[in-house]
N, C-alpha and C positions, 0 to 999 in steps of 0.2 A: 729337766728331770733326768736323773742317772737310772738308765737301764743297764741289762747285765742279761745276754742271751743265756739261758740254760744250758746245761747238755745233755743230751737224751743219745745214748748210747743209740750207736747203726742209723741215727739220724743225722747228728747236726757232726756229722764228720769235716773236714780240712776241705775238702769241695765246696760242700754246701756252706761254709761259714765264710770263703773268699769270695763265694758267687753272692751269698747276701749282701755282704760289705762292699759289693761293687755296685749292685742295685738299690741299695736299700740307706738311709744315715738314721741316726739316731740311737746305734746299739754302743756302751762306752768300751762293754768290754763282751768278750768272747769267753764261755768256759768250756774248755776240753774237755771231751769225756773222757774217763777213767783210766789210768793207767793204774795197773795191778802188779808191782815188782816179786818176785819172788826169790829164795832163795840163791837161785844162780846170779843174782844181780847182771842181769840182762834184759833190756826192751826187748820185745818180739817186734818184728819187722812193721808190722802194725801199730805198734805202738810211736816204735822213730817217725815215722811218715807222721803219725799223729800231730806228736811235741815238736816237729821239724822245725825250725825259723822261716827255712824257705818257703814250707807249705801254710806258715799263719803270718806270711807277709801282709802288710798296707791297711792292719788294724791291731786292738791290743788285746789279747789272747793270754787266759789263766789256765795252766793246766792242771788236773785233778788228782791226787794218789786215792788208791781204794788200799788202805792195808793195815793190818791189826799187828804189825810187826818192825816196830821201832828200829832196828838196825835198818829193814828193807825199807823202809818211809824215808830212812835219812839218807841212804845210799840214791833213791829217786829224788829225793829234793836237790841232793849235790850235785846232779847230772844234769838235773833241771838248770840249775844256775850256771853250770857250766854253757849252756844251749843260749845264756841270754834271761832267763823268766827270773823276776825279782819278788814272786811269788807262785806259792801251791796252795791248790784247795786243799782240804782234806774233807771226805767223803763220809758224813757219819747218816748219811740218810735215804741212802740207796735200800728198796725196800723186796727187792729181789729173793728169791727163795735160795736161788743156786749163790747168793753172795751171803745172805744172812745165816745160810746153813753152816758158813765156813766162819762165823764169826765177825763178819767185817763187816762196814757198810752200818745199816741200822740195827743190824746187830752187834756191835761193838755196845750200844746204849741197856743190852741186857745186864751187864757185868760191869759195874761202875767203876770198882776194884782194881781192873785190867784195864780201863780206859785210864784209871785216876797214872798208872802207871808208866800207860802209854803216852797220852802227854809229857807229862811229867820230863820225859826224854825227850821226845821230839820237840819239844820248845826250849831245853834247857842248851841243845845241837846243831839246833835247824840252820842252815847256812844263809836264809832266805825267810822273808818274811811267809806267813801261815794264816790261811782264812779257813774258816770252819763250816759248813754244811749239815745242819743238821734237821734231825725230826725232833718232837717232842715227848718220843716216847717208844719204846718196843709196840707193847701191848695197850698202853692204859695214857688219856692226860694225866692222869695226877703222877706219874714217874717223872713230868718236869721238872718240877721243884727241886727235886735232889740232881737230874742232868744239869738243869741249868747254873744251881749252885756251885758246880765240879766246874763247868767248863768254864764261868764268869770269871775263874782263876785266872785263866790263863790268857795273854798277851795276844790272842791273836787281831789281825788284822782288820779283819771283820766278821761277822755271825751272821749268816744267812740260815733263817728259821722258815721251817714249812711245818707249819704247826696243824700237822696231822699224825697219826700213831704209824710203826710200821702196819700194825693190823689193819688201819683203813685203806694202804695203798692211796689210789686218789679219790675214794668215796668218801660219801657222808661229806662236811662242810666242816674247812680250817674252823681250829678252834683261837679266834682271834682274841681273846681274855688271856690266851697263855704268852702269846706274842704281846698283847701289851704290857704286861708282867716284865717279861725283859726288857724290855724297852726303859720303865722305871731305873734299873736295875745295872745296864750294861754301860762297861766303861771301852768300848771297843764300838765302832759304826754298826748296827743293825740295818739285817736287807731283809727284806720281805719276798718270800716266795709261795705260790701257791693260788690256783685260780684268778690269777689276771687274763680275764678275754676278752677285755674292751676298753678304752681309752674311760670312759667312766669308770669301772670296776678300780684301773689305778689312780686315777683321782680322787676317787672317793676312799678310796685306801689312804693315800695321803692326808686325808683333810683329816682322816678321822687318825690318823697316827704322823703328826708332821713329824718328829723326830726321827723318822724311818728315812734311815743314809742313803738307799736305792731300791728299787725293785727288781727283782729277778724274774725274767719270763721266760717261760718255756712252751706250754702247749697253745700260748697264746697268740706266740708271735711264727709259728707254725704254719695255724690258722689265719693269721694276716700278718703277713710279712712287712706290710708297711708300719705296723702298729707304735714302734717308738718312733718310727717319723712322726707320725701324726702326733705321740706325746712329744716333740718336741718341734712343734709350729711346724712342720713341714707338711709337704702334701699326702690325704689319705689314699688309700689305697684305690688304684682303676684297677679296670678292664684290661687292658693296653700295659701297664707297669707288672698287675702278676703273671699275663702273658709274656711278658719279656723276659722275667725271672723262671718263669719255667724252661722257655727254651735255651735261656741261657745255661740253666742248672743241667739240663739233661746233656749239652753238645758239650760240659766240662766233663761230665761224668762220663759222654761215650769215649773222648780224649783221654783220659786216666783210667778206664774200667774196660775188661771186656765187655760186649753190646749186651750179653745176658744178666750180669752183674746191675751194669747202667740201666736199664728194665728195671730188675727188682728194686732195688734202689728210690727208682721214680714210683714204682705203685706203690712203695709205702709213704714216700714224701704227698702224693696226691692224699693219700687219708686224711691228710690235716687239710690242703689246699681244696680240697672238696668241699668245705668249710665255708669259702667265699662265696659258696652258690645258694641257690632258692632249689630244696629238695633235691638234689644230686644222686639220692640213691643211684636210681637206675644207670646214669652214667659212670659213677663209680663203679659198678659192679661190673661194667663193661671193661673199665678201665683195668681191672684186677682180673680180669680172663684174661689181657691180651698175655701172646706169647712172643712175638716178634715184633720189631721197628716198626714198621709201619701202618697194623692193628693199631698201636699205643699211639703213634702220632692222628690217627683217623680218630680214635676217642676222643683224644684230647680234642679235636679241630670241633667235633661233635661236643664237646662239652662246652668250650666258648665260646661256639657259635651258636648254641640254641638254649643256654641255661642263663637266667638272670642271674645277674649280682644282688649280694645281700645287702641290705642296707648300710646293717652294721657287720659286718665280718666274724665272726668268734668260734671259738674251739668248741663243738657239741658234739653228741654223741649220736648216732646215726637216727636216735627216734627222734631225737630234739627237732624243733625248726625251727626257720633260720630267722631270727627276728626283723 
């Protein structure tokens, strides 16, 4: 089964994707989060470190442009390829305020006009093959039909659909009718993104859409790290294996971060990891008070020492429980 980690912006950074890749097998590819070129035609320091080679050593790594501006898209692809990457995402589904207020992102899908144009360049230029990321819609499903019509044009690499509107963010339930639609339709790999939390969820996805190239996961594989191993015959997730992966992740983070940085860092990664357990509130919330090393290490010791594992692992929301 081909998976494809997400990226979730301030989470699955160049740490946490070398530390997965060394604990964890079954992810095919890595997707970077966003870089955003701008007029100066310059990475911010943040961004290098990102796209590094050094820093997405010993797995295969996509990295992402966020940008409504065809010279700055192709000036980011060129530099990309100069780096080694023999492809770019491009980002049309990030559903952000502070990105969709500037045009980009899923808001790029308000204005078809301006997208039909903006391709239009960027694939007629591109130095480097092009995959697509999109939603199905600003405001509405029924804006599919004519996005998807616009984009089935064009040659990219593959379409990763999350067939949700900007408006729902990640509420309400993919509209899975609009992803089969493309699927009829598309001459380029189709990946599936959106609510995969369980090794069933993407099987049953599959069964019910075999033509689907790969799945893409994000908040799923979060919530259990092991989860393409498990979709791909290997062992599910312990006790022992996400313990390892914590302390591994945190002693990489205090290595490259200062101690306060590596903190924050770890209580938002635990939001997801909190996930593994039987009702975790109360130690979560302990978790997100600490303020120093070895508060956060005493949580945590208190959290897998006295909280069960969940049967099945998955991504829920604080009321939910853990099936």
């Amino acid at each position: 089964m081909t998976i494809y980690f997400a990226p979730l912006e301030g989470v699955t950074d160049a740490v946490f994707r070398r530390t997965h890749a060394a604990c964890f097998s079954g992810v095919d590819q890595y997707f970077i989060p966003f870089v955003s070129p701008t007029h100066h035609l310059v990475f911010t320091p943040k961004e290098k470190r990102a796209v590094s080679p050094a820093e997405n050593a010993g797995f295969h790594a996509v990295p992402q442009i966020l940008s409504k501006n065809a010279p700055e898209f192709l000036w980011a692809a060129q530099k990309l390829r100069e780096l080694g990457y023999e492809e770019v995402n491009l980002n049309l589904g990030c559903p952000s305020a502070t990105v969709t207020s500037k045009g980009k992102g899923s808001g790029m899908l308000r204005e078809l006009g301006a997208l039909e144009a903006f391709l239009d360049e960027i694939f007629a230029h591109a130095p480097l093959a092009i995959s697509i990321k999109t939603r199905i819609g600003f405001a509405a499903r029924e804006e599919w039909n004519a996005i998807w019509t616009l984009l089935s044009r064009y040659p990219a690499s593959k379409f990763i659909i999350h067939p949700r509107t900007r408006e729902q963010f990640y509420t309400g339930s993919p509209c899975r009718e609009a992803y089969a639609g493309t699927l009829q339709t598309a001459r380029s790999p189709v990946v599936y993104n959106g609510d995969l939390f369980t090794a069933e969820d993407c099987r049953s996805l599959l069964e019910t859409y075999p033509q689907t190239a790969a799945l893409m996961i994000g908040r799923g594989l979060l919530a259990n790290p092991a989860l393409a191993q498990e979709l791909n015959g290997g062992v599910r997730l312990t006790r022992e294996a996400l313990r390892a992966f914590h302390d591994r992740l945190y002693d990489a983070y205090l290595q490259s971060h200062p101690r306060n940085v590596a903190l924050i860092r770890m209580r938002v990664i635990m939001n997801y990891l909190a996930c593994c357990f039987v009702e975790p509130r109360k130690a979560l919330k302990a978790i997100r008070k600490t303020q120093n090393e070895a508060a956060y290490r005493q949580a945590i010791d208190h959290l897998f020492g006295e909280y069960e594992m969940c049967t099945v692992p998955r991504f829920r929301s604080q009321e939910e429980e853990c099936p």
